[in-house]
Each structure stands twice: as C-alpha cells, then as structure tokens.
C-alpha positions in Angstrom: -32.3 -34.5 17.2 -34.1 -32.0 19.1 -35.9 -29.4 16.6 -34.5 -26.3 18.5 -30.9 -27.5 17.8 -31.7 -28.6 14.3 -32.9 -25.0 13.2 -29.8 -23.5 15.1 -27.7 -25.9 13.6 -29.4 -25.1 10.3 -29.2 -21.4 10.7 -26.0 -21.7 12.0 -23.7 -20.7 8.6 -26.6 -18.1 7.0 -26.2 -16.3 10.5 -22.9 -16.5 10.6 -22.4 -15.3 7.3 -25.0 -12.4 7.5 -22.8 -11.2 10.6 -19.5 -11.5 8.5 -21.7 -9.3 5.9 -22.3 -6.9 8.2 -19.0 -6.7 9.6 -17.8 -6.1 6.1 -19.6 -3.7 5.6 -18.8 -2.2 8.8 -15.4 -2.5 8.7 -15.6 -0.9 5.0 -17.5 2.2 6.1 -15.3 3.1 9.1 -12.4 2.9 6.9 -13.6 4.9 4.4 -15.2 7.3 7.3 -11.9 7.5 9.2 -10.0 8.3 6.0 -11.7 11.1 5.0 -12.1 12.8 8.7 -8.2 11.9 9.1 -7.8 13.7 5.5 -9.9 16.8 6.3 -8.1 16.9 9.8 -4.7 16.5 8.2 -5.6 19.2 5.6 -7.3 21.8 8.0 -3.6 21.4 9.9 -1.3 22.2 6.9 -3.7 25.1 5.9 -3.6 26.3 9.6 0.4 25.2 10.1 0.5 27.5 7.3 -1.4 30.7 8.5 0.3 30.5 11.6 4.0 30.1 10.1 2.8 33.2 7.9 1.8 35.2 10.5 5.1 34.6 12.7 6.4 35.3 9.6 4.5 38.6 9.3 5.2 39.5 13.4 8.7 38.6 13.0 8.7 41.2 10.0 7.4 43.9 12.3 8.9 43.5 15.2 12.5 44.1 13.0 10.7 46.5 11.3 9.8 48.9 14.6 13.4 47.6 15.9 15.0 49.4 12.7 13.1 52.5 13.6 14.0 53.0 17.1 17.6 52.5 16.0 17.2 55.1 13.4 15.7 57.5 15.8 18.5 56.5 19.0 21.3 56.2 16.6 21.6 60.1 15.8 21.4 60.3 19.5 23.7 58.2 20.5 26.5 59.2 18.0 25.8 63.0 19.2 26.2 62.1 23.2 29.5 60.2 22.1 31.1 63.2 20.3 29.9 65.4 23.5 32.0 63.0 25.7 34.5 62.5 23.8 34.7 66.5 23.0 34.7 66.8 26.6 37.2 64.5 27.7 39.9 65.4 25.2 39.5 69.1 26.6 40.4 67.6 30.3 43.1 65.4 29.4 44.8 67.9 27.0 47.2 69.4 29.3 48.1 66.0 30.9 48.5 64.9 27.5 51.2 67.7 26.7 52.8 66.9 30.4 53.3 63.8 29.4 51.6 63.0 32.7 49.6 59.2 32.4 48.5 59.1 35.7 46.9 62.5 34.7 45.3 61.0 32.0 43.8 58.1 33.9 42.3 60.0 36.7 41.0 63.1 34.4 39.3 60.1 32.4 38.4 57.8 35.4 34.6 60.0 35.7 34.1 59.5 31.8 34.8 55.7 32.1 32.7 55.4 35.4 29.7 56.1 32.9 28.0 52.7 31.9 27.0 53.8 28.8 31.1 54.3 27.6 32.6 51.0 26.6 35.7 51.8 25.6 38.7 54.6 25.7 41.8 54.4 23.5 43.8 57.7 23.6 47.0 57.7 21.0 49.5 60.1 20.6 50.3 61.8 17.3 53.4 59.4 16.5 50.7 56.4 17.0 51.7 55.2 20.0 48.9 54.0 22.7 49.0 56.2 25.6 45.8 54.4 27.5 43.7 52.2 26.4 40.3 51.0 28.6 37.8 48.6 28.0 35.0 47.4 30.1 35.2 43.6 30.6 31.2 42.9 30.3 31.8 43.3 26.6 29.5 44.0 23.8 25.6 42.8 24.7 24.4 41.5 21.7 21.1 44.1 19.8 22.6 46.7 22.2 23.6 49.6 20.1 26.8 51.1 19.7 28.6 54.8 18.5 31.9 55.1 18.3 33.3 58.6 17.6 37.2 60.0 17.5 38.2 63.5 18.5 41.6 65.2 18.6 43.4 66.3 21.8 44.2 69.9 20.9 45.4 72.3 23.3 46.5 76.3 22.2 50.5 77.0 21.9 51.8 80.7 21.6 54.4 80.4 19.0 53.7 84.1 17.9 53.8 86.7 20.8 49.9 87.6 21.5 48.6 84.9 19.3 47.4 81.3 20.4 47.0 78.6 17.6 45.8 75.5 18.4 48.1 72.4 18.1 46.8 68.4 18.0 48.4 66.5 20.9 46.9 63.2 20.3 43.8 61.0 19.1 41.0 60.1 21.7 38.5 57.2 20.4 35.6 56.9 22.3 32.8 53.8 22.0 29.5 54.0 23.8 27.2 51.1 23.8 23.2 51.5 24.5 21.8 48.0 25.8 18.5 48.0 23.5 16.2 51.2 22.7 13.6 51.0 25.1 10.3 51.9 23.0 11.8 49.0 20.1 11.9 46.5 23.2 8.5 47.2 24.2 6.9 47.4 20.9 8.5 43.7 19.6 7.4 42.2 23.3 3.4 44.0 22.8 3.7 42.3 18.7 4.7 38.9 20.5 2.4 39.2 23.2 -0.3 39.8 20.6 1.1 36.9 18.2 1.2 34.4 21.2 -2.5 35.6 22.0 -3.4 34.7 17.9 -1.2 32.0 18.0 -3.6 30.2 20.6 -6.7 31.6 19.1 -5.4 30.3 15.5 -5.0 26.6 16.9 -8.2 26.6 18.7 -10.0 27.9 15.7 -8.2 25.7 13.6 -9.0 22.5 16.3 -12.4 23.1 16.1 -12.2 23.7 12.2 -10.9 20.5 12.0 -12.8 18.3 14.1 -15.7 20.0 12.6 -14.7 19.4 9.1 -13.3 15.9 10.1 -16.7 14.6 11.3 -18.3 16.3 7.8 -16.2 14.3 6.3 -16.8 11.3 7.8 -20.3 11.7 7.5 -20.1 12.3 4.1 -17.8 9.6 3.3 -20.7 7.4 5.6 -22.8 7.9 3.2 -21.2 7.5 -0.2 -20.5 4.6 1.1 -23.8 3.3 2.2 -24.8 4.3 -1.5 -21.4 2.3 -2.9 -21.8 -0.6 -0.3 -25.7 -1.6 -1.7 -23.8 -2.7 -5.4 -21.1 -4.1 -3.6 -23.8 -6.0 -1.4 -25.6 -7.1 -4.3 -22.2 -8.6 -6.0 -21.2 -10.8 -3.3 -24.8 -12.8 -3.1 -24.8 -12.8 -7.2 -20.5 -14.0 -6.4 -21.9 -16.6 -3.9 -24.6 -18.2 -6.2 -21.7 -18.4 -8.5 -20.1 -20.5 -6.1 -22.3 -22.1 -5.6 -23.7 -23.0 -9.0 -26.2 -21.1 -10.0 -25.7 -19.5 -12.9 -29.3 -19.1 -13.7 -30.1 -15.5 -12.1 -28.4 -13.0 -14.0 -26.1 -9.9 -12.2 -28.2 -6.8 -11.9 -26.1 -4.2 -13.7 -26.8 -0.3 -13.2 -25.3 2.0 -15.5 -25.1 4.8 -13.5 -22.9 2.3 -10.5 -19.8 3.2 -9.8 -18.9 -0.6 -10.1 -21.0 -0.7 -13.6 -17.5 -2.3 -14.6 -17.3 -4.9 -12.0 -20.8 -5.9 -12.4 -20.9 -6.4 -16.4 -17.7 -7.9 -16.2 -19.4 -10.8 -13.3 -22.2 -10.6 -15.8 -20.4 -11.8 -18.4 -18.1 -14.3 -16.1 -21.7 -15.8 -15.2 -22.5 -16.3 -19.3 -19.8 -18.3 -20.5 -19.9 -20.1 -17.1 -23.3 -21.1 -17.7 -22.6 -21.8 -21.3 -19.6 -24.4 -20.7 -21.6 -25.7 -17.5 -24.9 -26.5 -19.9 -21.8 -28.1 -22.7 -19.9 -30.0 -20.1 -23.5 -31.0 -18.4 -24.7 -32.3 -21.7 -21.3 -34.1 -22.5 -21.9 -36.0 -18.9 -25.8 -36.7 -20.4 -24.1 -38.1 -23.7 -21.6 -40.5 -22.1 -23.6 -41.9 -18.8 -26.4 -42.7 -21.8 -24.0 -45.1 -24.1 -24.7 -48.5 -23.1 -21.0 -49.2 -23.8 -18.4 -48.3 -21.4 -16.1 -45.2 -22.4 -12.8 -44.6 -20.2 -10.9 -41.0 -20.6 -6.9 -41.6 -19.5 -3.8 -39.5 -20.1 -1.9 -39.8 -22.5 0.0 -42.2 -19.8 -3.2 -44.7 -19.6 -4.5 -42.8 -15.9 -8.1 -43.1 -16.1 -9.5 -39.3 -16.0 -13.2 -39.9 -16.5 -15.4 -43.1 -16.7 -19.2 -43.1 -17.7 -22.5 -44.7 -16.0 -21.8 -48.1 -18.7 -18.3 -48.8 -17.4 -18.6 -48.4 -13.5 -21.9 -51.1 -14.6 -19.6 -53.5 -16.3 -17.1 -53.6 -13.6 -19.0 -53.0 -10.8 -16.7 -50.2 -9.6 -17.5 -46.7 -8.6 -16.4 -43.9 -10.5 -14.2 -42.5 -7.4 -12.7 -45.6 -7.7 -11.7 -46.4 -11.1 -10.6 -42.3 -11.2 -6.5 -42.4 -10.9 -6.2 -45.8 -11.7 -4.1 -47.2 -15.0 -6.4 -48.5 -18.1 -4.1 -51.9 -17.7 -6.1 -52.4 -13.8 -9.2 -53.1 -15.7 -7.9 -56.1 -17.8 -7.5 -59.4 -16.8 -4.1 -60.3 -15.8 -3.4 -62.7 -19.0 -4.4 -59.8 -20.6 -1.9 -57.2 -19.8 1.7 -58.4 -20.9 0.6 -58.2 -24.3 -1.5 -55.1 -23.9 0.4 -51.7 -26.0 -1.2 -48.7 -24.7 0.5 -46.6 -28.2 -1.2 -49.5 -29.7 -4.2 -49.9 -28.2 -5.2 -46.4 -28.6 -5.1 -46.9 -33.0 -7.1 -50.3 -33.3 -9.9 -52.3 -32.3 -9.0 -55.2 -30.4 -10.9 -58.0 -28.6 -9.9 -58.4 -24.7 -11.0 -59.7 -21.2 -11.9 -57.4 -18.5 -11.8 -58.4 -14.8 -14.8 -57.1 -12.5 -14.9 -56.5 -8.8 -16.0 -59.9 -8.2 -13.2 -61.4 -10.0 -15.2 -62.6 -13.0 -14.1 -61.8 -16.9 -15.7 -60.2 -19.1 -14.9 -60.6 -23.2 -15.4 -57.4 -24.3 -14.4 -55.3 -28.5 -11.6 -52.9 -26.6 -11.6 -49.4 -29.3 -9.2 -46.9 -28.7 -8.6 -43.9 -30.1 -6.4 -40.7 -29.6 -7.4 -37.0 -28.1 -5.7 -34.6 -29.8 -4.9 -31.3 -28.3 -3.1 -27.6 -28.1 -3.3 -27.7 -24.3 -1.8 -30.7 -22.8 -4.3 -30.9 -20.4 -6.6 -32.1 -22.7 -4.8 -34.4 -24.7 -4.7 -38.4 -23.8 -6.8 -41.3 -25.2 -10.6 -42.6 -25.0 -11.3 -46.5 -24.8 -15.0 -47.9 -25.8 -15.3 -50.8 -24.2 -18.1 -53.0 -25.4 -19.3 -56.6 -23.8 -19.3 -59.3 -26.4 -20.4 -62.2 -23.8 -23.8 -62.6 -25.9 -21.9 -62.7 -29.2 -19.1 -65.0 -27.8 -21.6 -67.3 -26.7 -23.2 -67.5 -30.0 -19.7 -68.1 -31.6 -19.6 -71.3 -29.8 -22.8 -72.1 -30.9 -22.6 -72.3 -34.2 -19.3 -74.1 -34.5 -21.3 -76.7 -32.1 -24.3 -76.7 -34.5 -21.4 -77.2 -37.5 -20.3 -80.3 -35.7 -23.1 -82.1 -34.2 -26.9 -83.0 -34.4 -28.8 -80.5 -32.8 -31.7 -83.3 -31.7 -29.5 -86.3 -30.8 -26.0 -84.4 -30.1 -24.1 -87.1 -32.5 -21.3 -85.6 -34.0 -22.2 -85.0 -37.9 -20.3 -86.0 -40.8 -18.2 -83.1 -40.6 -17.4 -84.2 -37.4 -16.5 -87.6 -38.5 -14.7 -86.4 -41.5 -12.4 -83.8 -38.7 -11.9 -86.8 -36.5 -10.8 -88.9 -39.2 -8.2 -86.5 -40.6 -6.5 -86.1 -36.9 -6.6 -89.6 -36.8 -5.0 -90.1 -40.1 -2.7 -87.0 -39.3 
C-alpha cells in the first residue's frame, strides 16, 4: 500500500475525531453564547416594554389631566353663554308664547337655533305640554362639551291697575354643545407628539442597549465556557481511554471545577473498573493455567466460558465451543445416559469426542455455581484426560494374566480359562 494512503488511512479516525471535538466544543460555546445574548436581549426588552408602557402610561395621565382643566376652565363658560341664550330667547318668544302663536315661536327661535354651538330647544308650557321641540340631527360629538340650562318664559300682566307683576308662561330648556376646548386639544396632541418622539428614542436606546448587552453577554458566556469546556475536554479523553481500556491513568480532579462532581465520580468509576478488570484478568490467568479442562454452562448445560486446557483437548476454539450444550462435547454413546442435575454433584468417568472425531476417556467433575443473581448461577465441569491412566489399567490386568517375556498366559490365566470352561 502506498505510504501516503497508509498514514491518511491511519490518521483518518484521530482526525476525524479531533474535528468532532472541536465541533463539540463549538457547538457548545455558541449555544451557551446565543443563550445568554438572547437572555440579555429578551431582558433589555421587558425592562424597556416596561418604561415605555409606563410612560404612555404617565402621558396618557397628563393629557386627561390638562383635558380636565380646560373643561374646568370652558365649563363656567359655557354654562354662562347658555343661560344668556336661553335668557334671551325666552324674552323673544314670551309674547308668542301667551298668543298662543307656534309659528311665532319657531321663527322668533329660528336665529337662536341657526347658532352651531345650540343643540337642542324644548320649550313646554306650564301644564307640561311640548310646545316645540328642536334638535340638531349631527347629534352629540363624543369629548365635545355640553351645558344645558332651563329658564322660564315670563312675561308682565297688569292684574292691579298701574302695577305689572310678572307671570311664567312656560319652560324653555336650552343645550349647547362645544366640540372640544381648543388649548386641551392642543396640549394632549404637543404630550403625544412628544411621547411618539420618546417613544422612538426609547426603542432605539433600548435596541442599542440590547444588542450591546447581548453581545456582552455572549462574550462573557464565551468565555466561561472556554474556562468550563477545558474540564469537559479533559473528561472525554480520560472517558475514551475508559473505553478503551485503560484504566491505568487516573482522572485529573480539580477542586475548585465546576464538574469537581463529574470528575471524582469518573475517578471512582475508573477504580473499581480497574479493580474487577485486574480480578476478572487474574481469574482468566488462573483457568487458561490448569492443565485440565474447565467448561462454565448455565444452569441449562450452554457452555459460557471454556479455558486454554479444554479448547487443547478438543481441538476447538473458544468462539466455538461458546453457545454450545456441555452434551456436544461427549461422545454420542455417551450422552443418552448423561444427567446434567446429575452430572453437576459427582465425579464420573466419560468419553469426549474431538474435532477430528477421535475419543478421549477423560474423570468428568461437576459441581454447582451458586448465586443471588441469576446471571451468575449455572455449573463448572473439570474435565481431566485419563488416556495415560487407562492405558496403564490395561496393563496391569495383561501383566496379571500373562508372562511378560514369553507372553504365555500364566497360571492365573489357565486357572480363568479353566473355570469358563468348566462353567
């Protein structure tokens, strides 16, 4: 392979993964960046919502306030001018009144009614009957202001020779109606004027409080997390040695972190990790040194674990005797009679079939694994080849029977021969 393509291939994952790093890393201090400036943005808006609600508020508050004054000041006014007409035209309509002459009425009050200011004329006579009524069809403007005053129609009667006294004809109600007071309409439009003008300036201020605080923020918030991301940096690579395996660098843990918690707490998950790695490490040493072979199955005879000696014996690897039943390794002869409940309380002798197909006589000792958790309970076989012992059986009982220098059957051979003869 060329070399150039070997070292990217090589470099391929630890560049790869130093560019996920650093888009982590990234990633975490624009998030953290954009929260804070979208916090300080959000916050500078309430606080300036609220100063310019206030100070509609506070304009709306004054403009009723200079409103009430003008109507204060035009209201005397307005209630005098209506008593003056209404003074007035009672005094012209009083002898058309006593006539009993309505056309009278309405032409003496026609100039009274032409005035735009006068809304409305209701003249009634002393028995409460309506003599005229007049109205003017705009109606009543809404803010406009409004008098309404009510005079008697009183004309002078000589009932005593040389002496006039007055006498009330009828009633004369009068409304006038002002559109707005003037000086309250131009002081509420120069207080809006102004509060649109510091309405504008409020927002811009505000914007540029905002962005300006925003990008303080975010700067900040940069920052702490530069000074937050160097632990977090530091975790991951003691998280990936973890991963993959080494348990023999311990975590660097700073008191004064804020992830002091996180990083004890890895510290201590890297302990007893190392601890049961160095136990289950030197449980592997124990077993792959036995010379006899030792099979781990569930409690249902799967074979969970078998050491150096037994792969040896029956020239299998461990891969492949993992998964398989304890009864696979015997020879077929051998399994109808094979009781796994059985099996796992004695010491029994037994034949074991290799890859190749050849037995193997072996002392089969089983014994139960007792456990809480019922992933670790299940059974552990010793297996132990007895072809040398075996052969030496056979052996002896030859050596019992026959000479060992001219191979002629002894006299306990004859005497056995001659009994199953007999027999």
């Amino acid at each position: 392979m060329n070399p150039q393509i070997r070292g990217i291939t090589a470099s391929g994952p630890r560049s790869l993964r130093r560019a996920f790093t650093y888009v982590t890393a990234a990633s975490f201090k624009f998030k953290y960046a954009g929260a804070a400036f979208l916090v300080v943005v959000l916050a500078a808006a309430a606080v300036g919502t609220v100063l310019l609600v206030r100070h509609q508020a506070d304009t709306r508050a004054l403009s009723a306030l200079a409103e009430s004054a003008a109507r204060e000041r035009v209201d005397p006014e307005l209630q005098a001018r209506a008593r003056s007409i209404a003074t007035h035209a009672a005094d012209s309509i009083a002898g058309a009144v006593r006539a009993g002459d309505g056309g009278g009425v309405v032409r003496r009050l026609q100039p009274f009614i032409d005035d735009p200011t006068v809304a409305a004329v209701t003249v009634t006579s002393r028995s409460g009957k309506r003599i005229f009524y007049w109205q003017r069809s705009a109606g009543t403007t809404p803010g406009a202001l409004s008098a309404e005053v009510a005079v008697a129609v009183r004309t002078f009667v000589e009932r005593i020779p040389g002496a006039a006294t007055p006498e009330t004809l009828a009633s004369l109600t009068v409304v006038l109606q002002q559109a707005a007071p003037v000086p309250a309409v131009s002081l509420s439009g120069r207080l809006q004027a102004v509060s649109a003008a510091r309405s504008r300036l409020t927002w811009l201020l505000g914007f540029v409080l905002a962005a300006s605080g925003g990008v303080a923020g975010a700067a900040l918030a940069w920052r702490l997390t530069r000074q937050l991301q160097r632990p977090v940096d530091s975790l991951i690579k003691s998280a990936e040695r973890i991963g993959q395996g080494d348990y023999t660098r311990p975590v660097e843990v700073r008191r004064h972190e804020a992830l002091a918690d996180l990083q004890q707490a890895l510290e201590r998950m890297r302990g007893r990790l190392r601890q049961s790695t160095i136990n289950k490490n030197y449980l592997n040493s124990v077993l792959n040194s036995m010379t006899d072979a030792v099979f781990v199955t569930s409690p249902d005879g799967v074979i969970k674990m078998a050491n150096s000696a037994a792969c040896k014996l029956l020239s299998f690897g461990e891969e492949e005797l993992l998964g398989r039943s304890i009864l696979a390794v015997l020879d077929e002869r051998e399994r109808p009679g094979f009781d796994l409940l059985q099996a796992a309380q004695e010491t029994r002798e037994t034949v074991v079939r290799t890859r190749s197909g050849q037995t193997i006589p072996v002392s089969f000792t089983g014994s139960r694994i007792d456990s809480d958790d019922p992933q670790f309970q299940g059974n552990i076989f010793v297996a132990r080849n007895i072809t040398d012992r075996k052969r030496a059986e056979r052996r002896i009982r030859y050596l019992a029977r026959y000479d060992a220098l001219t191979k002629i059957p002894n006299r306990m051979q004859f005497h056995h021969l001659l009994q199953q003869t007999i027999a």
